[in-house]
PDB file with one MODEL, atoms N, CA, C and O in Angstrom:
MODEL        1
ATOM      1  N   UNK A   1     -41.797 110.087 158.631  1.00  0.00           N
ATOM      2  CA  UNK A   1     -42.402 110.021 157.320  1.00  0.00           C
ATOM      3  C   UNK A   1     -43.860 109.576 157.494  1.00  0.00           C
ATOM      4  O   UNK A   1     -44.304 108.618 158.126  1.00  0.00           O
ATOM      5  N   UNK A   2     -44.543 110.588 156.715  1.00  0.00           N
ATOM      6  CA  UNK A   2     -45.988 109.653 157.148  1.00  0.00           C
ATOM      7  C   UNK A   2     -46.698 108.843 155.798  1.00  0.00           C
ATOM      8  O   UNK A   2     -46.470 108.972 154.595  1.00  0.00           O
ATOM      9  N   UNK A   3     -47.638 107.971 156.522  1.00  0.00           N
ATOM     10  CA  UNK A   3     -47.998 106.615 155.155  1.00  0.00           C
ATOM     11  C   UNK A   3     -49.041 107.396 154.393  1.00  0.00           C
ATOM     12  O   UNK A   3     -49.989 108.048 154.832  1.00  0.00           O
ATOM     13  N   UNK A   4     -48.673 107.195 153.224  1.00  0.00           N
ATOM     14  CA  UNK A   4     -49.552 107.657 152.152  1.00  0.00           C
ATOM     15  C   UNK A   4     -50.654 107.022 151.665  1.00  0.00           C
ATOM     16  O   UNK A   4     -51.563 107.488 150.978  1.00  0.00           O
ATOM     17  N   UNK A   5     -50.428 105.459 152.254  1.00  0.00           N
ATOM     18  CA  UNK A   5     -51.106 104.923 151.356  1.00  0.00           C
ATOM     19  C   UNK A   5     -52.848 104.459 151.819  1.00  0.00           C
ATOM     20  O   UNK A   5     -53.643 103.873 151.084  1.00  0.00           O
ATOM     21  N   UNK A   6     -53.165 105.072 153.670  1.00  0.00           N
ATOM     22  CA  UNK A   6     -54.359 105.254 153.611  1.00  0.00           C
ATOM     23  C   UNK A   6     -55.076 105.968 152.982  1.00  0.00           C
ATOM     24  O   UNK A   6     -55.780 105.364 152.173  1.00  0.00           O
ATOM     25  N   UNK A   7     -55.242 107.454 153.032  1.00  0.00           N
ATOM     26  CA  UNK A   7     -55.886 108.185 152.225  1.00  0.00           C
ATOM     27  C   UNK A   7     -55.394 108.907 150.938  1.00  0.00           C
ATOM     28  O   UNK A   7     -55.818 109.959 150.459  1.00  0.00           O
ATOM     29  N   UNK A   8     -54.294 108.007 150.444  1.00  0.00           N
ATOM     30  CA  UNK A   8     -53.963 108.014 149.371  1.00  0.00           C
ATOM     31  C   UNK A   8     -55.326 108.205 148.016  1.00  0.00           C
ATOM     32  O   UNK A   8     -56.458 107.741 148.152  1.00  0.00           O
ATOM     33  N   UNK A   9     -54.734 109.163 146.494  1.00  0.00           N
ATOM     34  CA  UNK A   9     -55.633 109.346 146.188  1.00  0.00           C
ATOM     35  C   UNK A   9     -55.139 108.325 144.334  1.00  0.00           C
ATOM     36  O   UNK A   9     -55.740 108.364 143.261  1.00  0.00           O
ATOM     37  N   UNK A  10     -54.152 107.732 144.636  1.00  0.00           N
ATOM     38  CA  UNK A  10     -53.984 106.563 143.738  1.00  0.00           C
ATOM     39  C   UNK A  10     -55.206 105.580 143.550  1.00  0.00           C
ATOM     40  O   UNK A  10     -55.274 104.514 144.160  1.00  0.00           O
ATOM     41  N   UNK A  11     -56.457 106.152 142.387  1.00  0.00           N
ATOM     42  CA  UNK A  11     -57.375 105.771 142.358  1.00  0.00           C
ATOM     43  C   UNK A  11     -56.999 105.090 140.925  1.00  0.00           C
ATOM     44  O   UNK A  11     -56.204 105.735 140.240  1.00  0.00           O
ATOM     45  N   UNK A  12     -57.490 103.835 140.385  1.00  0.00           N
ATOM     46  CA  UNK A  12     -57.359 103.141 139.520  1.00  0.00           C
ATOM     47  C   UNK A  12     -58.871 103.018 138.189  1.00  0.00           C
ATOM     48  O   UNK A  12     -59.989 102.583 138.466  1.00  0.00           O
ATOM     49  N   UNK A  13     -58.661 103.262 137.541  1.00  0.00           N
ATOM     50  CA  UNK A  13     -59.872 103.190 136.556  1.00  0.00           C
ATOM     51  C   UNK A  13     -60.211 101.392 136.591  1.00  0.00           C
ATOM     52  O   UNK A  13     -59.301 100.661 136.981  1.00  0.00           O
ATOM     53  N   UNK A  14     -61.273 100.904 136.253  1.00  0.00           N
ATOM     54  CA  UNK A  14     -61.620  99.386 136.305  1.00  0.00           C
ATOM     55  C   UNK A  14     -61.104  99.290 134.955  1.00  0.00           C
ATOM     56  O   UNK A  14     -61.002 100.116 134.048  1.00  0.00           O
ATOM     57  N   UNK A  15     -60.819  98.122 135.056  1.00  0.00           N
ATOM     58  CA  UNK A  15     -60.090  97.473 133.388  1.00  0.00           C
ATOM     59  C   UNK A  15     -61.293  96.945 132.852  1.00  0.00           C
ATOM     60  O   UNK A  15     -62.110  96.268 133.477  1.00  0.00           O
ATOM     61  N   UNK A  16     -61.356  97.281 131.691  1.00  0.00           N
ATOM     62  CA  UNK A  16     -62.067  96.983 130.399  1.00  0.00           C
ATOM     63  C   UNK A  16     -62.373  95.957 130.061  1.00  0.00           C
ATOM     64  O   UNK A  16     -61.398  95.282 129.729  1.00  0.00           O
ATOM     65  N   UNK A  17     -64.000  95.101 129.904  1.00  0.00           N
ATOM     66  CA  UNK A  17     -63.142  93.713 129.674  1.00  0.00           C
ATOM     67  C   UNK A  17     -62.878  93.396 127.749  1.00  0.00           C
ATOM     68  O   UNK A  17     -63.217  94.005 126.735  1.00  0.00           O
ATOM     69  N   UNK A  18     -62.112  92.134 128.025  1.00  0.00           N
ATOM     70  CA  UNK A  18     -61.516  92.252 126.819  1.00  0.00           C
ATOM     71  C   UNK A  18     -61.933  92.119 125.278  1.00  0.00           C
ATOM     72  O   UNK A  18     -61.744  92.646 124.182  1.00  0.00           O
ATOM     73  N   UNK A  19     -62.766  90.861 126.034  1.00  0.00           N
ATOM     74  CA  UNK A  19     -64.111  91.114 124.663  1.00  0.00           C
ATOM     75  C   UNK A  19     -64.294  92.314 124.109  1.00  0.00           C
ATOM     76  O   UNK A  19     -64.106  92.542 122.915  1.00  0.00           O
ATOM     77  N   UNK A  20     -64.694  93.196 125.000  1.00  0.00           N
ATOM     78  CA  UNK A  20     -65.392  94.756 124.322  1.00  0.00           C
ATOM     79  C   UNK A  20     -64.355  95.246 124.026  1.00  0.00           C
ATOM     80  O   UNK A  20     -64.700  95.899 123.041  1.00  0.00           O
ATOM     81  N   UNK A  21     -62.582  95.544 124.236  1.00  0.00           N
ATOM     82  CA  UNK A  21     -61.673  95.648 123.319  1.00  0.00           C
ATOM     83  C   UNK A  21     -61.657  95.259 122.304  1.00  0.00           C
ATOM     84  O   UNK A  21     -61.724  96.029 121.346  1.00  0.00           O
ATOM     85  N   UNK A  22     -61.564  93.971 122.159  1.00  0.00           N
ATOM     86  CA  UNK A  22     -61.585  93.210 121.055  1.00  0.00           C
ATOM     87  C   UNK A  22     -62.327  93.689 120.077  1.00  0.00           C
ATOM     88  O   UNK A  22     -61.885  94.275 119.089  1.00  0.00           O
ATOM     89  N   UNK A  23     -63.816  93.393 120.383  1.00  0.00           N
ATOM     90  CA  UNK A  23     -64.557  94.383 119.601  1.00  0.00           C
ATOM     91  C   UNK A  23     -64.822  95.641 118.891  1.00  0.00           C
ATOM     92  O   UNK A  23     -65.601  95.845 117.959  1.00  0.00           O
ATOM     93  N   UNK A  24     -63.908  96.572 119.596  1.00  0.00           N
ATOM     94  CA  UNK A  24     -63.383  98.037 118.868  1.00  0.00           C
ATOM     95  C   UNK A  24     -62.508  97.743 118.809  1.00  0.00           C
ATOM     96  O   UNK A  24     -62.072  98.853 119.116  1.00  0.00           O
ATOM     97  N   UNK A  25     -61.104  96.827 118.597  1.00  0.00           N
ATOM     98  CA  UNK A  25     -60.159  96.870 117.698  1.00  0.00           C
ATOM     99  C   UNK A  25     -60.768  96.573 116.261  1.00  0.00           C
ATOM    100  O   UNK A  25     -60.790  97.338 115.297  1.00  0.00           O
ATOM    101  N   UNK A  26     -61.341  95.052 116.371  1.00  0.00           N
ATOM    102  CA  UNK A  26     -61.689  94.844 115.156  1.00  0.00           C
ATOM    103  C   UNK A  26     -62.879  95.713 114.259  1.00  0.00           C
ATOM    104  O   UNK A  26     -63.044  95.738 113.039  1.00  0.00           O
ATOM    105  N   UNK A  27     -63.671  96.443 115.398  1.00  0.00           N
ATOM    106  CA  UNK A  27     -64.236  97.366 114.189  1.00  0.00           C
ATOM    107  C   UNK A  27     -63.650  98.394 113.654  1.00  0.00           C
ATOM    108  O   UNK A  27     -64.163  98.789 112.607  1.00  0.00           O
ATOM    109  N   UNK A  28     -61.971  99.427 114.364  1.00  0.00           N
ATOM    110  CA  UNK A  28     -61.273 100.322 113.833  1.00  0.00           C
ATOM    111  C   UNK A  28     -60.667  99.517 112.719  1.00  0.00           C
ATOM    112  O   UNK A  28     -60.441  99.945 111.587  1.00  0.00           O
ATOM    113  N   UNK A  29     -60.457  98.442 113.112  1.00  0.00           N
ATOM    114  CA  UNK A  29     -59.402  97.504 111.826  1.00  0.00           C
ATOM    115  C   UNK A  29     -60.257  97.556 110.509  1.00  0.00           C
ATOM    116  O   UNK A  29     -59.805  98.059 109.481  1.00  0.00           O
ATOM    117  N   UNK A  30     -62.088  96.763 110.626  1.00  0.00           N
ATOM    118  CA  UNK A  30     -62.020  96.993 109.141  1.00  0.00           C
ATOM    119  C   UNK A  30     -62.179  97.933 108.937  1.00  0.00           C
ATOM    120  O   UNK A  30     -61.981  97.809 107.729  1.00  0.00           O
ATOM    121  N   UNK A  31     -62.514  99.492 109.108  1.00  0.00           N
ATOM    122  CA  UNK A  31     -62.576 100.692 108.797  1.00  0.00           C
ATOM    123  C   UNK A  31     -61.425 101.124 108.172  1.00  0.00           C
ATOM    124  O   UNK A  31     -61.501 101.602 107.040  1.00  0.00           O
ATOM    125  N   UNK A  32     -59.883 100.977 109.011  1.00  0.00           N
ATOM    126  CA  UNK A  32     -59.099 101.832 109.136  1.00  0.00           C
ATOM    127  C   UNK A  32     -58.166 100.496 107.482  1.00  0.00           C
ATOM    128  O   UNK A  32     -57.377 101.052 106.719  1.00  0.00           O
ATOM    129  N   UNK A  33     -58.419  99.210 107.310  1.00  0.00           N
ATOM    130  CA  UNK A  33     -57.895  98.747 106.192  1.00  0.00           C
ATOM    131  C   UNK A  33     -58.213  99.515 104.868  1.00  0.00           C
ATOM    132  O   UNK A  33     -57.378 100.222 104.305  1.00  0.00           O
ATOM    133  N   UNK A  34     -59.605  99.303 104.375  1.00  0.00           N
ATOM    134  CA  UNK A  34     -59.691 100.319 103.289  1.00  0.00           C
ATOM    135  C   UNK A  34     -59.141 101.796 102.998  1.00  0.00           C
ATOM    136  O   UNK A  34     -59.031 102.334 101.896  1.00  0.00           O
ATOM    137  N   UNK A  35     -58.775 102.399 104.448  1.00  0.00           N
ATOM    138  CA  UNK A  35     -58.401 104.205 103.988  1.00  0.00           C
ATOM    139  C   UNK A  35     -57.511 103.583 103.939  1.00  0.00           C
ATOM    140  O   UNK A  35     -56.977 104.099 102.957  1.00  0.00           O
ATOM    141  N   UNK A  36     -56.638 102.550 104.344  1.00  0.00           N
ATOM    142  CA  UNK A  36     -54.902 102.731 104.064  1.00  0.00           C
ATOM    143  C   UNK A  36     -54.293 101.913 103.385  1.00  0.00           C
ATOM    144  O   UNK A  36     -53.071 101.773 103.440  1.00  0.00           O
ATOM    145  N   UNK A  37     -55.168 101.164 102.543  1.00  0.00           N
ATOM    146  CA  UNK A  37     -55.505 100.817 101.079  1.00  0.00           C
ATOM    147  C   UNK A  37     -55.206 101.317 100.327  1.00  0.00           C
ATOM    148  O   UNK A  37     -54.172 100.974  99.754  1.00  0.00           O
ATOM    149  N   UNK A  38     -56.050 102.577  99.838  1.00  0.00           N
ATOM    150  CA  UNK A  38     -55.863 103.979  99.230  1.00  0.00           C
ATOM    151  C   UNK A  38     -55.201 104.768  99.495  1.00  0.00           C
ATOM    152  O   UNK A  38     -54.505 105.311  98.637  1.00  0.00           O
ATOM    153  N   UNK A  39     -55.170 105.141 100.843  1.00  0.00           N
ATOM    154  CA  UNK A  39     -53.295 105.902 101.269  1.00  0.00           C
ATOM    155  C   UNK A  39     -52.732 105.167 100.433  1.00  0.00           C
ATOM    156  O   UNK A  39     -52.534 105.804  99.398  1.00  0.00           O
ATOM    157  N   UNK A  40     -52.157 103.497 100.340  1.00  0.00           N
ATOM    158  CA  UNK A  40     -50.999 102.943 100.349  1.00  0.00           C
ATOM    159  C   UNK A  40     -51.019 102.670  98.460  1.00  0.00           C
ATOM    160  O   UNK A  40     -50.038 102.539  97.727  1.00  0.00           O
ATOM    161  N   UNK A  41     -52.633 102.651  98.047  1.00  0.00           N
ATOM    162  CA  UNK A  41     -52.119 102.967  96.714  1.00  0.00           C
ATOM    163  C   UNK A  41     -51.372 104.059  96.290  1.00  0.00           C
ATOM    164  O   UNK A  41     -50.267 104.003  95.751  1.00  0.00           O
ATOM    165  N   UNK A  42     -52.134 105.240  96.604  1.00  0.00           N
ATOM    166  CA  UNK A  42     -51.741 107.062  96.267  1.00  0.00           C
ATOM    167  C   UNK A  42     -50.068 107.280  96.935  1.00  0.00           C
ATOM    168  O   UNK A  42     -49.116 107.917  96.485  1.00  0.00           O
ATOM    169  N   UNK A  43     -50.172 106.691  97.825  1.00  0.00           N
ATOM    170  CA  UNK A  43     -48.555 106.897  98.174  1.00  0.00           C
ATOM    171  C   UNK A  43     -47.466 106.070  97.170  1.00  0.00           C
ATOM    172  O   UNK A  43     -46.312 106.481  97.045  1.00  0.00           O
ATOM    173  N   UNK A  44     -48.032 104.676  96.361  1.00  0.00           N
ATOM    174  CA  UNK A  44     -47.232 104.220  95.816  1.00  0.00           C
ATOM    175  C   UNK A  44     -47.014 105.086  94.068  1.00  0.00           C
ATOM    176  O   UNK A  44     -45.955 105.361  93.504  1.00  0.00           O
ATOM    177  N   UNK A  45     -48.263 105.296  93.654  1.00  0.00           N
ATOM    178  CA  UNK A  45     -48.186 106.236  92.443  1.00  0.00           C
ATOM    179  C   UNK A  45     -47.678 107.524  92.700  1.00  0.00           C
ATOM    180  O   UNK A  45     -47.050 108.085  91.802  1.00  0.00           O
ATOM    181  N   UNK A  46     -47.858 108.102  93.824  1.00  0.00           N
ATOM    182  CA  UNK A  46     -47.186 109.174  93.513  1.00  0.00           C
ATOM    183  C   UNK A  46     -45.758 109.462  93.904  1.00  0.00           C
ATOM    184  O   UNK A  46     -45.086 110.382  93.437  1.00  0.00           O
ATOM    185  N   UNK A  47     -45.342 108.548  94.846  1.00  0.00           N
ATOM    186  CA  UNK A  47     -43.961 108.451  94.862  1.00  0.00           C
ATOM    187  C   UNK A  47     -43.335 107.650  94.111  1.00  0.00           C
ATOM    188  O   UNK A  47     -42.131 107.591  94.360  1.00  0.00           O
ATOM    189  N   UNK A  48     -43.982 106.505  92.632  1.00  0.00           N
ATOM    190  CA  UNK A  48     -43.389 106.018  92.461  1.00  0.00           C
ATOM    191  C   UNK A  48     -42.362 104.526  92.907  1.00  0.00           C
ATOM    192  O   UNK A  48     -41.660 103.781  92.222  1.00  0.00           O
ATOM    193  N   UNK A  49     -42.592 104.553  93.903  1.00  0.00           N
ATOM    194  CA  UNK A  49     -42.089 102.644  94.569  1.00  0.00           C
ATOM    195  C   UNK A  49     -43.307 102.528  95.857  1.00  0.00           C
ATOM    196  O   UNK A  49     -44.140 103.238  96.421  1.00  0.00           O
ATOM    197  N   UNK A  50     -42.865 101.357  95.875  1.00  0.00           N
ATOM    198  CA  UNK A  50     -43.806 100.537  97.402  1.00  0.00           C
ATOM    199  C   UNK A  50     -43.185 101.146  98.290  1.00  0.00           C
ATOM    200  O   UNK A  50     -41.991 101.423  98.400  1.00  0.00           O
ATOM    201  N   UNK A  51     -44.369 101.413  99.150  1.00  0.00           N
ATOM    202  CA  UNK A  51     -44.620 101.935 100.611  1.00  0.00           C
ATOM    203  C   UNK A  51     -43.573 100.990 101.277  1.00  0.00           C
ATOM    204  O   UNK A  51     -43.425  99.876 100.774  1.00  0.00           O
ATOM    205  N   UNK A  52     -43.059 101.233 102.033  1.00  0.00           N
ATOM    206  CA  UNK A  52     -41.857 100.398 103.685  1.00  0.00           C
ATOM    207  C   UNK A  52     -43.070  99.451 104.089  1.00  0.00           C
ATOM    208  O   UNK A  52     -42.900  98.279 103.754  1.00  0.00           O
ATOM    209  N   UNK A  53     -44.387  99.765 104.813  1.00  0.00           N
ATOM    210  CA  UNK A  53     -45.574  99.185 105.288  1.00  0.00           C
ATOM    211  C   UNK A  53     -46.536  98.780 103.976  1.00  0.00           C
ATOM    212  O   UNK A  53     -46.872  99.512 103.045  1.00  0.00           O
ATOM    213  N   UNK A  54     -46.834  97.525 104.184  1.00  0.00           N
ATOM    214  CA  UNK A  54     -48.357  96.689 103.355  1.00  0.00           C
ATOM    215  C   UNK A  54     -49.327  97.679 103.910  1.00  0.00           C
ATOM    216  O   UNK A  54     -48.890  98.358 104.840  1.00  0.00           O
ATOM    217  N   UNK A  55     -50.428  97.876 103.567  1.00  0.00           N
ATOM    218  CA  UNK A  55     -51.786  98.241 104.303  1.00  0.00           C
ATOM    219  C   UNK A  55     -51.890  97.714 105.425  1.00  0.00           C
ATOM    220  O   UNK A  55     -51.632  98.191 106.530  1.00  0.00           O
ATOM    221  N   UNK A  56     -52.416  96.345 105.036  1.00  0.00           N
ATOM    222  CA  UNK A  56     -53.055  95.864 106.305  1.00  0.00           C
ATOM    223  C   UNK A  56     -51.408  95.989 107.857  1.00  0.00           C
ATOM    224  O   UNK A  56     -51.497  95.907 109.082  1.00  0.00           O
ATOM    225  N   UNK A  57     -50.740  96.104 107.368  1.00  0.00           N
ATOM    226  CA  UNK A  57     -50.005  96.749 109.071  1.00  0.00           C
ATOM    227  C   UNK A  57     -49.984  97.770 109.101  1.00  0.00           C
ATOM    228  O   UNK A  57     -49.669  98.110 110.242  1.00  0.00           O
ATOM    229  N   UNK A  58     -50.210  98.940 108.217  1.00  0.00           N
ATOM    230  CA  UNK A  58     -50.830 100.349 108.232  1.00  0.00           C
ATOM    231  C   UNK A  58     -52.276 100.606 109.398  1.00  0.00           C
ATOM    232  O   UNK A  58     -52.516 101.283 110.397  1.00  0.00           O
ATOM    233  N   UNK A  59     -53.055  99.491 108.433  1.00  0.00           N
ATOM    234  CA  UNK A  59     -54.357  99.356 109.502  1.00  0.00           C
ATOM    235  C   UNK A  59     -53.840  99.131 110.545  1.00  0.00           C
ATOM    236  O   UNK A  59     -54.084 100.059 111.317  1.00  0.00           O
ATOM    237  N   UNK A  60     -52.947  98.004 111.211  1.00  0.00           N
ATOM    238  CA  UNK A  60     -52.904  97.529 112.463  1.00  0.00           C
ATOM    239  C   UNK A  60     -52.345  98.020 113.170  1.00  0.00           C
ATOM    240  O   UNK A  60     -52.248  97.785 114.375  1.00  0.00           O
ATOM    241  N   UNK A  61     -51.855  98.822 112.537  1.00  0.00           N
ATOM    242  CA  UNK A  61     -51.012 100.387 113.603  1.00  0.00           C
ATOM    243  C   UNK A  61     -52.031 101.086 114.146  1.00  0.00           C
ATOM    244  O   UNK A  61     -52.346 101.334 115.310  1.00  0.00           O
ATOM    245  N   UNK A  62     -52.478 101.352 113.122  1.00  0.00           N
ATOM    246  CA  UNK A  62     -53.657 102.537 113.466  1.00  0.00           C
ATOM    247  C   UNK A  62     -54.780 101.732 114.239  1.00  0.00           C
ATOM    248  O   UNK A  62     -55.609 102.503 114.723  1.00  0.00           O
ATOM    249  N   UNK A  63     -54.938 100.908 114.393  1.00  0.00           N
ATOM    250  CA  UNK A  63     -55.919 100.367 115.299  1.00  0.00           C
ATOM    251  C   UNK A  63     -55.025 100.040 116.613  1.00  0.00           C
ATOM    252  O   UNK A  63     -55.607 100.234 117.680  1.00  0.00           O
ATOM    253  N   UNK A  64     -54.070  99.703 116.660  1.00  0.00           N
ATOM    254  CA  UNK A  64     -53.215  99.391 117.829  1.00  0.00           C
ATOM    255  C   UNK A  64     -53.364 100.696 118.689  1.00  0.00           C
ATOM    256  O   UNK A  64     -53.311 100.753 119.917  1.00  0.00           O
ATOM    257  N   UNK A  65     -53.593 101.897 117.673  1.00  0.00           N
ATOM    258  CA  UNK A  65     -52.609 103.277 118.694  1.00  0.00           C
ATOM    259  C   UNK A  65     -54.531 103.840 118.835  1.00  0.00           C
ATOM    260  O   UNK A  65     -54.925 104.623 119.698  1.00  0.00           O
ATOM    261  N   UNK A  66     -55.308 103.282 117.911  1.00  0.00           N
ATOM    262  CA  UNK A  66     -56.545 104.251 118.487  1.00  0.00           C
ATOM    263  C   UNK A  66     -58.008 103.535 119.220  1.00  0.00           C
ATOM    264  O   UNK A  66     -59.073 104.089 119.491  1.00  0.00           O
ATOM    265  N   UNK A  67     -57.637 102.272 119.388  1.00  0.00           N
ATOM    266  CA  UNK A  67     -58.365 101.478 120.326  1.00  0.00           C
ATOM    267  C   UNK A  67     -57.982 101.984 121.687  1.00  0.00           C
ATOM    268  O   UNK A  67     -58.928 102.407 122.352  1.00  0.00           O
ATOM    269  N   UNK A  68     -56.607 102.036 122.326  1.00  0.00           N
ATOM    270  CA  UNK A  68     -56.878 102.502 123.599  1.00  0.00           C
ATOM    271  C   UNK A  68     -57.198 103.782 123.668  1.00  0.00           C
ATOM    272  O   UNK A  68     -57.774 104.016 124.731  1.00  0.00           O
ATOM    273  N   UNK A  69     -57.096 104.549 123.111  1.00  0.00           N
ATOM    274  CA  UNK A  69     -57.686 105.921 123.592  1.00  0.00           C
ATOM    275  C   UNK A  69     -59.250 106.347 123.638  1.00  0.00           C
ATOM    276  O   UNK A  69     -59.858 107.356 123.994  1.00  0.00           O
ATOM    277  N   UNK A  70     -59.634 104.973 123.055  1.00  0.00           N
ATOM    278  CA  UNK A  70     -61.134 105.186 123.565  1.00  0.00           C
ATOM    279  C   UNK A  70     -61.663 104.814 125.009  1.00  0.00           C
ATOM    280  O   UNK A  70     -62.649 105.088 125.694  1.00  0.00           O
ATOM    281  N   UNK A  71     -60.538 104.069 125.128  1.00  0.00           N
ATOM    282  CA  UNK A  71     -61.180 103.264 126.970  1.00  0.00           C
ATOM    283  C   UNK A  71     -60.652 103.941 127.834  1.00  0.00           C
ATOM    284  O   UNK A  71     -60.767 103.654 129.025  1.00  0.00           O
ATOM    285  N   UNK A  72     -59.878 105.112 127.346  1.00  0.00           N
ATOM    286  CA  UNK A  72     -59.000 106.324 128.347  1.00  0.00           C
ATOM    287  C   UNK A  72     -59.903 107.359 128.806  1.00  0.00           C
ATOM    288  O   UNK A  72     -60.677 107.873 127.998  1.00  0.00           O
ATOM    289  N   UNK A  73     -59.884 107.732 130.068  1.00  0.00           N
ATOM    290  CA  UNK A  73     -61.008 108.533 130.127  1.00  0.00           C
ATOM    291  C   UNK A  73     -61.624 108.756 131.520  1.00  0.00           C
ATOM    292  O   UNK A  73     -62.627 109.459 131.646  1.00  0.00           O
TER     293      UNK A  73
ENDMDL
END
């Protein structure tokens, strides 16, 4: 069997630091609170009852799932 792991091509991206995460979470967060605000009104009038999700964990979804795909790459 031969070793892979000299010229192996398991190259690693540098990790992000976290501050500057931090920083584009919280700027998708306040962005992404107000649209789902208004989603979460328009969804409640027009269906008639409360949304399963508040907004603000609407926002924090949506910032959870679109903060990393900016540091992907």
């Amino acid at each position: 069997m031969s070793d892979q792991t000299i010229n192996g091509s398991a190259h690693h991206a540098p990790r992000v630091p976290r501050a500057e995460f931090k920083m584009y979470f919280a700027l998708i967060l306040m962005i992404a609170v107000p649209v789902q605000l208004i989603a979460w009104t328009g969804e409640a009038v027009i269906k008639g009852r409360k949304p399963r999700l508040d907004p603000l964990t609407r926002a924090w979804k949506d910032a959870t799932a679109i903060t990393p795909m900016i540091f992907r790459g």
